[in-house]
C-alpha positions in Angstrom: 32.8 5.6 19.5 31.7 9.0 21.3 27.9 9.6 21.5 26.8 12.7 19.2 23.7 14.6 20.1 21.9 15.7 17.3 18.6 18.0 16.0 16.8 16.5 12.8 14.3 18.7 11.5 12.1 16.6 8.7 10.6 20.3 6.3 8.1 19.3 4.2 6.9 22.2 1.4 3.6 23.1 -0.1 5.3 24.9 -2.7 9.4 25.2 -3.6 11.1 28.0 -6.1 14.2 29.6 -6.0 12.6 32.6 -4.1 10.8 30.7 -1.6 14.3 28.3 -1.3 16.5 31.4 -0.5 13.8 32.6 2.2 14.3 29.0 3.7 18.0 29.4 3.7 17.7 33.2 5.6 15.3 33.0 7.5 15.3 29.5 8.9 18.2 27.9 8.8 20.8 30.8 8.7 19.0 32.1 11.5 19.0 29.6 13.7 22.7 28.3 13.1 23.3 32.2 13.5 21.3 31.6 17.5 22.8 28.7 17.9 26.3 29.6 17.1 26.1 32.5 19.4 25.9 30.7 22.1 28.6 27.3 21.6 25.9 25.2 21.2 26.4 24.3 17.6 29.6 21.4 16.3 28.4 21.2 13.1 25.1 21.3 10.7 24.1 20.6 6.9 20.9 20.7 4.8 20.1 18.2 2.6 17.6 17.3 -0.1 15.6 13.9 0.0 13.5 12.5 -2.9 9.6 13.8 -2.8 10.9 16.6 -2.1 11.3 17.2 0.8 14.4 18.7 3.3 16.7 17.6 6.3 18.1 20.1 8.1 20.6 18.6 10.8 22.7 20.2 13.8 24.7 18.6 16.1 24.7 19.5 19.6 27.9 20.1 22.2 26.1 18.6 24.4 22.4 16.7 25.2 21.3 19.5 27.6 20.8 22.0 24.4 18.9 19.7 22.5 15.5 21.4 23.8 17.1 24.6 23.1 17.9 23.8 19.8 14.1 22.7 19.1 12.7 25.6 20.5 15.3 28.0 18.2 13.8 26.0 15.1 10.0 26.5 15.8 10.2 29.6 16.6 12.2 30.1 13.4 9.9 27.9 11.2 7.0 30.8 11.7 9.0 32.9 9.4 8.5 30.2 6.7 5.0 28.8 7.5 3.4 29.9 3.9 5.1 27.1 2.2 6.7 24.7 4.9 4.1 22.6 6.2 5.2 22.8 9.9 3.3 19.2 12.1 3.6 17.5 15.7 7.0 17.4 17.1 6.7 13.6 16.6 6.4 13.9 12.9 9.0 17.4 12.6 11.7 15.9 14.5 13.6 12.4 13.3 15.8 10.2 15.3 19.2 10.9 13.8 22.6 9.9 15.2 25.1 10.7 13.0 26.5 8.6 10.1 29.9 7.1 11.8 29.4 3.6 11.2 28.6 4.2 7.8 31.7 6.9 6.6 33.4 5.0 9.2 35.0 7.4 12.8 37.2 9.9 10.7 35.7 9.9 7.1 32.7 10.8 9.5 34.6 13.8 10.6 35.3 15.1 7.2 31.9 14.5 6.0 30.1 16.5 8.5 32.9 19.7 7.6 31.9 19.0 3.6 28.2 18.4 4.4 28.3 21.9 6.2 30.3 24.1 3.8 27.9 22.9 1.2 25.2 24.2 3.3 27.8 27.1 3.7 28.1 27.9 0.6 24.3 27.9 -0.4 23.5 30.4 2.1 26.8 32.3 0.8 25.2 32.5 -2.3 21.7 34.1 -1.6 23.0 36.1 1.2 23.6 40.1 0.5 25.6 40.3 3.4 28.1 38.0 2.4 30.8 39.5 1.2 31.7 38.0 -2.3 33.1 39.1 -5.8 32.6 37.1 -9.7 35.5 34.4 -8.4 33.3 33.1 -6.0 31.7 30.5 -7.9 30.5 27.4 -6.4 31.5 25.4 -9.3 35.0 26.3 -9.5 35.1 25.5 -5.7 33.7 22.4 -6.6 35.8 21.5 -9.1 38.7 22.5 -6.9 37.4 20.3 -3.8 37.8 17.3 -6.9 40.9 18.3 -8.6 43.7 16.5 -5.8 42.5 13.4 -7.1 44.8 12.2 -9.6 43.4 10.5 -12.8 39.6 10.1 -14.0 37.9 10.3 -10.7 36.6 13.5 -11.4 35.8 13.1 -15.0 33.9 10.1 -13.7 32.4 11.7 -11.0 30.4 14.1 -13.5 29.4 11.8 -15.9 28.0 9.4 -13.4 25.9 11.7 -11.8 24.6 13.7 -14.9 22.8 10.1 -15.6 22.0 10.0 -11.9 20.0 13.0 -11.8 18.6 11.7 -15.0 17.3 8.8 -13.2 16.0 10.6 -10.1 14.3 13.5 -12.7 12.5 9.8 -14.0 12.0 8.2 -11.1 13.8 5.1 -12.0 16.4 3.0 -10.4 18.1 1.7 -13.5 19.3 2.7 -17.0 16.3 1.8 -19.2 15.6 3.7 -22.6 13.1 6.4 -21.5 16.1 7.4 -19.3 18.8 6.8 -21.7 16.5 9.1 -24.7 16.3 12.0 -21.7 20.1 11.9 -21.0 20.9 12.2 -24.7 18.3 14.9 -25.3 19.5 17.4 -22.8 23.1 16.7 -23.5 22.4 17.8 -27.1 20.2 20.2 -26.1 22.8 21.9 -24.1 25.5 21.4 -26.7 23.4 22.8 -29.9 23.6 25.9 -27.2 27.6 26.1 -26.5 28.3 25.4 -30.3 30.0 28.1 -32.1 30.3 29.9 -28.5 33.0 30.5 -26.0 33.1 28.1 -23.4 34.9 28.3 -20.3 36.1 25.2 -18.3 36.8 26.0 -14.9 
């Protein structure tokens, strides 16, 4: 198993909205996968959201040497953002993070990282003017068509499962009790009073 040489940032926010999200995309991590890139230091990167809220935003290294590089590129860049991201001690701003191998196992590792990425991708893709897009890009439909080779429920599944999942994380609750059981049910029918009558579109 090769050794990867990673960059976690740990972002912690004062505030989060949509407008303050897409600044965090531009400005901070755009920018520095844009520095990074430039230069062949970057293999891969993603941002994810953790519980609390709060962000990881990951980049793996070609090689150790660029991993002070790579830190630097990211404070810097975190200045741009300092009026909601609560920037601390590299100690605190930097985690130990080695990649996730042993738990996707060596190649579903390898496809991971590419998915985790063009998620990120795609997010930036979104918010960016510069990107050049028209009304079929819709991250939905690509999505949907990332799930559609599966044959049979899976991706039927796959929706319904994690509807009531975010239902549970909106809670804060780790199993299916009936506060979150009444909350699933009310926003299902909520949205459905909505689409009645109206035409709907599957993708």
């Amino acid at each position: 198993m090769s050794t990867e040489h990673w960059v976690e940032v740990r972002l912690w926010f004062t505030q989060l909205n949509n407008q303050l999200y897409e600044r965090l995309l531009l400005s901070l991590i755009k920018r520095t996968v844009e520095e990074l890139d430039g230069s062949s230091d970057l293999t891969s990167f993603h941002f994810l959201f953790e519980p609390e809220p709060h962000g990881l935003f990951r980049m793996r290294l070609s090689s150790e040497d660029t991993i002070g590089k790579a830190k630097q590129v990211v404070k810097s860049n975190l200045q741009q953002v300092r009026d909601f991201v609560i920037i601390k001690g590299d100690d605190e701003l930097f985690g130990d993070y080695r990649g996730e191998s042993e738990h996707f196992g060596e190649d579903g590792w390898q496809l991971a990282q590419k998915m985790f990425e063009m998620g990120t991708r795609l997010a930036i893709a979104r918010v960016d003017s510069q990107f050049g897009k028209s009304r079929g890009f819709d991250i939905g439909k690509i999505v949907h068509c990332m799930m559609n080779p599966n044959f049979g429920q899976l991706e039927y599944n796959f929706y319904l499962e994690q509807y009531v999942g975010r239902v549970m994380l909106k809670e804060r609750k780790s199993t299916i009790d009936e506060e979150v059981e009444n909350e699933a049910r009310r926003l299902l029918d909520e949205k459905l009073q909505g689409w009645k009558n109206a035409q709907f579109q599957t993708i």
